[in-house]
N, CA, C and O atoms as a Tripos MOL2 file, in Angstrom:
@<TRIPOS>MOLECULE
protein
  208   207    52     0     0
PROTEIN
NO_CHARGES

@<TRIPOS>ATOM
      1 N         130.5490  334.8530  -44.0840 N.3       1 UNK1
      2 CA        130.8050  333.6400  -44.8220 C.3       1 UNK1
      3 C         131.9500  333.8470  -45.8090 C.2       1 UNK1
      4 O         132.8960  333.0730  -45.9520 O.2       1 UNK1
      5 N         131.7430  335.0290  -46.4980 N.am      2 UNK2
      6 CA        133.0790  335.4400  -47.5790 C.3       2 UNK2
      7 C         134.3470  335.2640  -47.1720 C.2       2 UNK2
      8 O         135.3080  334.8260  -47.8040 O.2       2 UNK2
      9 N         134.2340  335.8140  -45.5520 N.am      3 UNK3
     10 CA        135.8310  335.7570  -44.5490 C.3       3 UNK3
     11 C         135.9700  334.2130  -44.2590 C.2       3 UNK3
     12 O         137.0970  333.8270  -44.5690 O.2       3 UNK3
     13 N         135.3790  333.4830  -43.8910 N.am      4 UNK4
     14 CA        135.5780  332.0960  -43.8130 C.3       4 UNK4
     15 C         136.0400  331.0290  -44.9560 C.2       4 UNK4
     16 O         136.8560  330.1130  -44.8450 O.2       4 UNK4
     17 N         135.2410  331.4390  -46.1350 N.am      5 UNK5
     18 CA        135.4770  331.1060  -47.4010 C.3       5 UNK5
     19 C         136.7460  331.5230  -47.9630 C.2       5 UNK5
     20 O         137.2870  330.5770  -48.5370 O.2       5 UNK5
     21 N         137.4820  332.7040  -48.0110 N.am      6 UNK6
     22 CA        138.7550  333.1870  -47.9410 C.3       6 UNK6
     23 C         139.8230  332.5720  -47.5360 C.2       6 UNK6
     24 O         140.7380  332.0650  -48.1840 O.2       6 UNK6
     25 N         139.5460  332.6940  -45.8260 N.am      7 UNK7
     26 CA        140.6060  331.9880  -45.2670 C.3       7 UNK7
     27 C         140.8980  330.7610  -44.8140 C.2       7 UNK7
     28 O         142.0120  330.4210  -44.4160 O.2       7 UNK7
     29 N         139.8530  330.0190  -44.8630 N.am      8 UNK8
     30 CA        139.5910  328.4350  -45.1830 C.3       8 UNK8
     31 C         138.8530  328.1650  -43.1700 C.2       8 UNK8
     32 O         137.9720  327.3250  -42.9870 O.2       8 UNK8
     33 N         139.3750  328.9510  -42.0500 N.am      9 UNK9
     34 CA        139.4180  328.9820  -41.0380 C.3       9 UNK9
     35 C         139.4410  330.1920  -40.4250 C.2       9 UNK9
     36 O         140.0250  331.1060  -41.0070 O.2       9 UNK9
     37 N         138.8570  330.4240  -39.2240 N.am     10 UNK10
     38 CA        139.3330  331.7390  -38.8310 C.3      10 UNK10
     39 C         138.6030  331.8230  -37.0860 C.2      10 UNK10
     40 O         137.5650  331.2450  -36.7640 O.2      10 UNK10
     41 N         139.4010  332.6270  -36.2150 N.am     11 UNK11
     42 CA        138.5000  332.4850  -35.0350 C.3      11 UNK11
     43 C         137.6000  333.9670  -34.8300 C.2      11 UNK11
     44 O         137.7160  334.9950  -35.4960 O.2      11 UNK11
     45 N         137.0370  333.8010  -34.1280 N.am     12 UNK12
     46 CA        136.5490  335.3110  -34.1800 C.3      12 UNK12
     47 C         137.1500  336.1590  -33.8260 C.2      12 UNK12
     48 O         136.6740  337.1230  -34.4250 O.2      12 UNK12
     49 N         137.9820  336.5180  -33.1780 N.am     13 UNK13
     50 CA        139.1130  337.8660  -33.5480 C.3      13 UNK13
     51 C         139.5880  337.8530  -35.0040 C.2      13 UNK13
     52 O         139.9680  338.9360  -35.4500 O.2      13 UNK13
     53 N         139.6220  336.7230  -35.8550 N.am     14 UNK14
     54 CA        140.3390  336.8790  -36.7620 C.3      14 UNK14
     55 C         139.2110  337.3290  -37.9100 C.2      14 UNK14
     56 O         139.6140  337.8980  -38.9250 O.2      14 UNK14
     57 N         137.6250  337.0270  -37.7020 N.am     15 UNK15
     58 CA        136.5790  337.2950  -38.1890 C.3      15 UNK15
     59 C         136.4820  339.3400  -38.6030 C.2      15 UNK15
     60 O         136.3170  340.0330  -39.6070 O.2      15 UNK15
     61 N         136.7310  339.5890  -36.9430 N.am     16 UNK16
     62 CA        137.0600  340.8850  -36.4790 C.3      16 UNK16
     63 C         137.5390  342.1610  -36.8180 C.2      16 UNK16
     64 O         137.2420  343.3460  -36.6710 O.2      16 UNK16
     65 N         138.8080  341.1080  -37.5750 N.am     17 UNK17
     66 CA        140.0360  341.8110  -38.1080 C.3      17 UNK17
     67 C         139.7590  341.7030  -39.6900 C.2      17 UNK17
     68 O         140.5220  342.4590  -40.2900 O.2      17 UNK17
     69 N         139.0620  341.1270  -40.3840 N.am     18 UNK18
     70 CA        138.8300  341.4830  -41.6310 C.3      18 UNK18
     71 C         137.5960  341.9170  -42.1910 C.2      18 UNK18
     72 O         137.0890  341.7640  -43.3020 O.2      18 UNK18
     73 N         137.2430  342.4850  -41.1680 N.am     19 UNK19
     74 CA        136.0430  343.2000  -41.3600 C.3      19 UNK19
     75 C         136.1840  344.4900  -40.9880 C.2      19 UNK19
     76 O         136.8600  344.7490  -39.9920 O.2      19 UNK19
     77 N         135.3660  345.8270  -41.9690 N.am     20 UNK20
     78 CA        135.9450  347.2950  -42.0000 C.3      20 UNK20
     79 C         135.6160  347.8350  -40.4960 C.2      20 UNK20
     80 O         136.3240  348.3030  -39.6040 O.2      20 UNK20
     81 N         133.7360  347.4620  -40.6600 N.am     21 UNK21
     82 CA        133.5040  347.7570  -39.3950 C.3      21 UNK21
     83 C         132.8180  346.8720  -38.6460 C.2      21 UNK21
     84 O         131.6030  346.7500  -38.8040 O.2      21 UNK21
     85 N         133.6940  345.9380  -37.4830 N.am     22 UNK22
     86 CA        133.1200  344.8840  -37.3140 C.3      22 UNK22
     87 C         132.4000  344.9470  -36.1790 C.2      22 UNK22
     88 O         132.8970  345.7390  -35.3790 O.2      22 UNK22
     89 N         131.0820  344.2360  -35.6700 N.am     23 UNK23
     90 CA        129.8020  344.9470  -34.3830 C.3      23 UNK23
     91 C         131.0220  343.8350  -33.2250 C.2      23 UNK23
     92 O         132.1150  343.2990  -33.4060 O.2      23 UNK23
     93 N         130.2780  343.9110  -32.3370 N.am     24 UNK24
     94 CA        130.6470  343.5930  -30.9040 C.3      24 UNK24
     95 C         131.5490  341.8540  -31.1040 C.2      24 UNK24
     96 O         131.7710  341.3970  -32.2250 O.2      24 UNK24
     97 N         131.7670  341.4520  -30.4010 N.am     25 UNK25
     98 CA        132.6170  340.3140  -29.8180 C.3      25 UNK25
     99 C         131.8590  339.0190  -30.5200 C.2      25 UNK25
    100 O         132.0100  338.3280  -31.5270 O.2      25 UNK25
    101 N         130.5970  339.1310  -28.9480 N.am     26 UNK26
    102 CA        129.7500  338.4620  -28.8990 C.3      26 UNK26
    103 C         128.9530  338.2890  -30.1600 C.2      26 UNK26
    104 O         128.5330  337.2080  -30.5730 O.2      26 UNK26
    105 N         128.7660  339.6070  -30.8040 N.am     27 UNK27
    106 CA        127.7480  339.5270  -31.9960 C.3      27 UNK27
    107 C         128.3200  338.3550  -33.3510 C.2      27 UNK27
    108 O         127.7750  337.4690  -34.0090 O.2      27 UNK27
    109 N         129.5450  338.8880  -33.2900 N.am     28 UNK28
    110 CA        130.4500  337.9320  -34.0310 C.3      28 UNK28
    111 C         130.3320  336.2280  -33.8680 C.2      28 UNK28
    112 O         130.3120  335.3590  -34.7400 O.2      28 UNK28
    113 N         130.2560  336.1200  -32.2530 N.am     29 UNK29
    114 CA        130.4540  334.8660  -31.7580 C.3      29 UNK29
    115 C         129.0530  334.1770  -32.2400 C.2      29 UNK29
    116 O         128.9470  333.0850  -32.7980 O.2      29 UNK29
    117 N         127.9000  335.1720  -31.8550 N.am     30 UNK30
    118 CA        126.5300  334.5140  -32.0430 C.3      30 UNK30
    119 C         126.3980  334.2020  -33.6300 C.2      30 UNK30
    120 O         125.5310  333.4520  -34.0780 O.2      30 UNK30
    121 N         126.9690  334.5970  -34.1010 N.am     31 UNK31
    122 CA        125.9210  335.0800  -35.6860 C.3      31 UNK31
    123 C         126.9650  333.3110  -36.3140 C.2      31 UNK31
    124 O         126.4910  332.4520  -37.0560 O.2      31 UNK31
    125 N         128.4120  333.3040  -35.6730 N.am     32 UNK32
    126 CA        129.0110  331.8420  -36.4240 C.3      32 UNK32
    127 C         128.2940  330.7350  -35.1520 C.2      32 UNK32
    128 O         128.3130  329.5710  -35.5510 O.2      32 UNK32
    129 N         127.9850  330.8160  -34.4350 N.am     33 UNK33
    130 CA        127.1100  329.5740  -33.4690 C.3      33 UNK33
    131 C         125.7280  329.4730  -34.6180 C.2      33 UNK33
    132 O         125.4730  328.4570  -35.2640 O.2      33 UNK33
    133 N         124.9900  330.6820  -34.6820 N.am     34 UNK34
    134 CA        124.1250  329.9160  -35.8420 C.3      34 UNK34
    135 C         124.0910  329.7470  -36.8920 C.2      34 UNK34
    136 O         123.0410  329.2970  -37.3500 O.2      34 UNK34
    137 N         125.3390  330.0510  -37.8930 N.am     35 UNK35
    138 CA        125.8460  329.0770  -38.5910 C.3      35 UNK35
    139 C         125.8240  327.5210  -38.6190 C.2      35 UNK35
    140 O         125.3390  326.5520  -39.2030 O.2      35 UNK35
    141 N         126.7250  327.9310  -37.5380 N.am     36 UNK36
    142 CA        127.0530  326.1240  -37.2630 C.3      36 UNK36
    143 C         125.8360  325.7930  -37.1530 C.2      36 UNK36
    144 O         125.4450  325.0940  -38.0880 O.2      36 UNK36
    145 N         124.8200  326.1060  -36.0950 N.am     37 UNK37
    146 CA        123.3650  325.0240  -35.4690 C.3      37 UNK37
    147 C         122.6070  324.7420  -37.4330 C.2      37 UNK37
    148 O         121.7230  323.9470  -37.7540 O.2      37 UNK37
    149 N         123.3200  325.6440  -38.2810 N.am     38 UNK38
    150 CA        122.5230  325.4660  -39.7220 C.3      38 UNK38
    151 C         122.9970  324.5120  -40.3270 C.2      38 UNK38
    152 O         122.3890  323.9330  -41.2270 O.2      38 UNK38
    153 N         124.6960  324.0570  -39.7390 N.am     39 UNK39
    154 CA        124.9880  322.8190  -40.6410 C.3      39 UNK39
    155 C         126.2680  323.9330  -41.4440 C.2      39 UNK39
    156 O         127.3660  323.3790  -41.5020 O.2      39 UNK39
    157 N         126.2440  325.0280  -41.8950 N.am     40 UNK40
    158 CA        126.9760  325.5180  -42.7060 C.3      40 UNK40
    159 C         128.2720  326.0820  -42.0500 C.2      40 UNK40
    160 O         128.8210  327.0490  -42.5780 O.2      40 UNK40
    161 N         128.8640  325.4350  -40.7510 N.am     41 UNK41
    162 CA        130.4660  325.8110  -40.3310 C.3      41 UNK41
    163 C         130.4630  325.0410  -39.0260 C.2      41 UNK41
    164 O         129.8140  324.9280  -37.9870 O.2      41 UNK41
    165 N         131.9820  324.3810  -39.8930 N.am     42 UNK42
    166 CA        131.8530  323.6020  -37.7700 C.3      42 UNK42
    167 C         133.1390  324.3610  -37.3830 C.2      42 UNK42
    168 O         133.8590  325.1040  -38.0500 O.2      42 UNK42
    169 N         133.2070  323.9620  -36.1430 N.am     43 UNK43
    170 CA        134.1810  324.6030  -35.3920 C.3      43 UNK43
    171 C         135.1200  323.2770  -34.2880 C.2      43 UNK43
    172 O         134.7080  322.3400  -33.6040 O.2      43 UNK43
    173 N         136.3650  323.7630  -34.5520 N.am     44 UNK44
    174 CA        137.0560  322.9700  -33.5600 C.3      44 UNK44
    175 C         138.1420  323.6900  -32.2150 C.2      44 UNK44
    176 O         138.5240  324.8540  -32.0950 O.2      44 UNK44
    177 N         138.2960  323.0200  -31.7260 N.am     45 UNK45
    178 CA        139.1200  323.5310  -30.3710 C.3      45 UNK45
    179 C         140.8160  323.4490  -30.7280 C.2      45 UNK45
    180 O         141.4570  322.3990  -30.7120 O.2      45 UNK45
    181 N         141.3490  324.7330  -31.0350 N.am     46 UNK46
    182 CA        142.8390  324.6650  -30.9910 C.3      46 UNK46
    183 C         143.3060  325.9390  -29.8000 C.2      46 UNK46
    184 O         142.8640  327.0640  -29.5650 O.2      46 UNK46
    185 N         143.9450  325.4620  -29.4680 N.am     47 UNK47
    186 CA        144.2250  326.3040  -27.8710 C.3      47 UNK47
    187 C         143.3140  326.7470  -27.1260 C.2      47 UNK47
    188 O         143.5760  327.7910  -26.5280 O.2      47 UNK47
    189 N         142.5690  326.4010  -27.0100 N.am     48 UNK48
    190 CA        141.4220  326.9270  -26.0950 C.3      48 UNK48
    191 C         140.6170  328.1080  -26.9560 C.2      48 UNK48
    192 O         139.8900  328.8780  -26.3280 O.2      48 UNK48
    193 N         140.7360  328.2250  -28.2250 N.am     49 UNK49
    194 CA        140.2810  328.8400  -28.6720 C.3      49 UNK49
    195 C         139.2820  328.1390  -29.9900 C.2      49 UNK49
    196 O         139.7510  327.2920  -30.7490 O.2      49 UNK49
    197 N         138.0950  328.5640  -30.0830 N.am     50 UNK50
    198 CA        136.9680  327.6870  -31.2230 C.3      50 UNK50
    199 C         137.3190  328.4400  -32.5870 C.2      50 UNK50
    200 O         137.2420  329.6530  -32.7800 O.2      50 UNK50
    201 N         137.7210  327.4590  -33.4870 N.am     51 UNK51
    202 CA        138.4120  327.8270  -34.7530 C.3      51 UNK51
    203 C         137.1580  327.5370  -35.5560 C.2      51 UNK51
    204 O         136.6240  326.5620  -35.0280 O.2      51 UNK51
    205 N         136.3090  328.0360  -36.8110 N.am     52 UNK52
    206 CA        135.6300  327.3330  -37.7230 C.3      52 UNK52
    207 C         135.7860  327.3580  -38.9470 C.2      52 UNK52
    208 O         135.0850  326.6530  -39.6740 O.2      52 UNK52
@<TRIPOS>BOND
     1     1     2 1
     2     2     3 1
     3     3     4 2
     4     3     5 am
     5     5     6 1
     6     6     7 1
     7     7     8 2
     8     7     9 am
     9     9    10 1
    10    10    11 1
    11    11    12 2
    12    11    13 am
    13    13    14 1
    14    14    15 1
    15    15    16 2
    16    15    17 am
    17    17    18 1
    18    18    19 1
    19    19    20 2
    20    19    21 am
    21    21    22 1
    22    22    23 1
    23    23    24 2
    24    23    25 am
    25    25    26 1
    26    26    27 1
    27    27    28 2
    28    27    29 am
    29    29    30 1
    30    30    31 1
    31    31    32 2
    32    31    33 am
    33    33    34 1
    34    34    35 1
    35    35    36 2
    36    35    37 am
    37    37    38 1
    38    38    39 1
    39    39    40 2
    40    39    41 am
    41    41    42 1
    42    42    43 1
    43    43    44 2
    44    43    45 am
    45    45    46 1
    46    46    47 1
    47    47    48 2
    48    47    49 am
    49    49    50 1
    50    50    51 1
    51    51    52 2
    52    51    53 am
    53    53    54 1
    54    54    55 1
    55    55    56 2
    56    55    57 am
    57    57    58 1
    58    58    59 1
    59    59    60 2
    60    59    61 am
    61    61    62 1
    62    62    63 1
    63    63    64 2
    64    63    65 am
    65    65    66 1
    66    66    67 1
    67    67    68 2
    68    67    69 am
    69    69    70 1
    70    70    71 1
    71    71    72 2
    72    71    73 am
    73    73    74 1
    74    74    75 1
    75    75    76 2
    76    75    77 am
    77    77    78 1
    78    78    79 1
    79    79    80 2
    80    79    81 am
    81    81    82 1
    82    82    83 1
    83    83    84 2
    84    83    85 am
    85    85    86 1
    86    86    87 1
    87    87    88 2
    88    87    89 am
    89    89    90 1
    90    90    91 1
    91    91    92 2
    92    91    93 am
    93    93    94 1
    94    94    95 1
    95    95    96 2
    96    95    97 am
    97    97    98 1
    98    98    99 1
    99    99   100 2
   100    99   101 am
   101   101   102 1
   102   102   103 1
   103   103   104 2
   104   103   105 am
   105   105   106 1
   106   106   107 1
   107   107   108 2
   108   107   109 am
   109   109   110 1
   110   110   111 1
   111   111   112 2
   112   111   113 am
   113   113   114 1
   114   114   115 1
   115   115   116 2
   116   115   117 am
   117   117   118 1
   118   118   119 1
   119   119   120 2
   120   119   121 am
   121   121   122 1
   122   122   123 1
   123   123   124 2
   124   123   125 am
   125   125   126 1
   126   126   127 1
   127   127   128 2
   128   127   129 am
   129   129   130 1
   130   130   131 1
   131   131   132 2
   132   131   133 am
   133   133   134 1
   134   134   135 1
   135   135   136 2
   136   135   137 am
   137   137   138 1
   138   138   139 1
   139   139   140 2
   140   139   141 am
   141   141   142 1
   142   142   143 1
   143   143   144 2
   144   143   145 am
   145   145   146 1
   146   146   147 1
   147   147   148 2
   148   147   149 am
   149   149   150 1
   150   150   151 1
   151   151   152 2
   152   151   153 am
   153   153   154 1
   154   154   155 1
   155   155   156 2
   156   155   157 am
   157   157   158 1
   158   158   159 1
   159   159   160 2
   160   159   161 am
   161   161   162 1
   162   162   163 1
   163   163   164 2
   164   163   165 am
   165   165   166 1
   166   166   167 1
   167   167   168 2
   168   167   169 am
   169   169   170 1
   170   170   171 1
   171   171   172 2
   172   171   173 am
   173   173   174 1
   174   174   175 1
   175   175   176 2
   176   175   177 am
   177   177   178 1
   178   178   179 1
   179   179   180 2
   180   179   181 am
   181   181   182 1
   182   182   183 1
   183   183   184 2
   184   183   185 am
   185   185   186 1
   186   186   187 1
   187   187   188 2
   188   187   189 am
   189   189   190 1
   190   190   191 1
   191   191   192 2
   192   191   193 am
   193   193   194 1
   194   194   195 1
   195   195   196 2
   196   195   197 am
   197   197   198 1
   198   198   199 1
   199   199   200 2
   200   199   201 am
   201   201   202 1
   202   202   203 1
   203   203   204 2
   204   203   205 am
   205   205   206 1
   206   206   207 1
   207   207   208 2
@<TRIPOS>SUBSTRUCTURE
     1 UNK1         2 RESIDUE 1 A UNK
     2 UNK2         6 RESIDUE 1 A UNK
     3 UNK3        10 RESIDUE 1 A UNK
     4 UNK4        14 RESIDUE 1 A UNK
     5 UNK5        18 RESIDUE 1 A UNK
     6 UNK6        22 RESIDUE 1 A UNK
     7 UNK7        26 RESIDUE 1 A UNK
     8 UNK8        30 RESIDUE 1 A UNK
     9 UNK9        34 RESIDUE 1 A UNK
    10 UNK10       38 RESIDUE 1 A UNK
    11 UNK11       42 RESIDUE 1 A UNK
    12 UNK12       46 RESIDUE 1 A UNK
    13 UNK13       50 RESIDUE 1 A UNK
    14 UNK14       54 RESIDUE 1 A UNK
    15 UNK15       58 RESIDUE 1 A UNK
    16 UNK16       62 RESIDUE 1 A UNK
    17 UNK17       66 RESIDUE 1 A UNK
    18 UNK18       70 RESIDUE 1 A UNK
    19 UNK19       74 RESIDUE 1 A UNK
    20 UNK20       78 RESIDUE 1 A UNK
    21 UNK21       82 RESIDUE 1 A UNK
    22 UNK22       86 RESIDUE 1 A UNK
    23 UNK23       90 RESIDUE 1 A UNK
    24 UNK24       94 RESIDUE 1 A UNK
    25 UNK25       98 RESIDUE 1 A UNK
    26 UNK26      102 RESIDUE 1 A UNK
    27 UNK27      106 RESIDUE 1 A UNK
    28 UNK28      110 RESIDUE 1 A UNK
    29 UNK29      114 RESIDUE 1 A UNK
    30 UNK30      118 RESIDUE 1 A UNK
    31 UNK31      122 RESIDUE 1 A UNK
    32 UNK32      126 RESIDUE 1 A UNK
    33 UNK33      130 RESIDUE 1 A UNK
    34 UNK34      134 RESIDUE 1 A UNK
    35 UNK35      138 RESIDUE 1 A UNK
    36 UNK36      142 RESIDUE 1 A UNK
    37 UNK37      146 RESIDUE 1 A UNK
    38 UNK38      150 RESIDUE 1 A UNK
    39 UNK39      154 RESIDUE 1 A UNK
    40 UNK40      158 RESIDUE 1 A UNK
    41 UNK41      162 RESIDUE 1 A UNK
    42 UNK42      166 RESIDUE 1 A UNK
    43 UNK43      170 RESIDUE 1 A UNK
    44 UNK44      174 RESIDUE 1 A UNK
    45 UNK45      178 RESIDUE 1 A UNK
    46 UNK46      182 RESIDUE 1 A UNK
    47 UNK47      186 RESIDUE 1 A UNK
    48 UNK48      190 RESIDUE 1 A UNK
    49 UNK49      194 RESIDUE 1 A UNK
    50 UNK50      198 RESIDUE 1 A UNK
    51 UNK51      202 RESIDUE 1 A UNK
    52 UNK52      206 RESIDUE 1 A UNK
C-alpha cells in the first residue's frame, strides 16, 4: 500500500521493483486483486497492462 500511496499508480512489475525483496509475480498480482475485491485500489487497463 506504501508503494501505491507513493507513486499514486503502479503495475506490478513496478510494485516489484520497489520492493527490497519482492515474493513471486503472481503473489504480487494476488495480494493487489484482494485489495481491490476490499474496495481499497482499483485498477485500469493501459496497454494491456492492469495499472492500480
Amino acid at each position: 500500500m506504501d508503494i501505491l500511496h507513493q507513486r499514486g499508480s503502479a503495475t506490478v512489475a513496478g510494485v516489484m521493483e520497489a520492493l527490497p525483496d519482492p515474493p513471486s509475480y503472481s503473489a504480487v498480482r494476488a495480494t493487489l486483486r484482494v485489495l481491490e475485491g476490499k474496495g481499497q485500489v482499483m485498477h485500469s487497463a493501459e496497454d494491456r497492462k492492469s495499472v492500480v
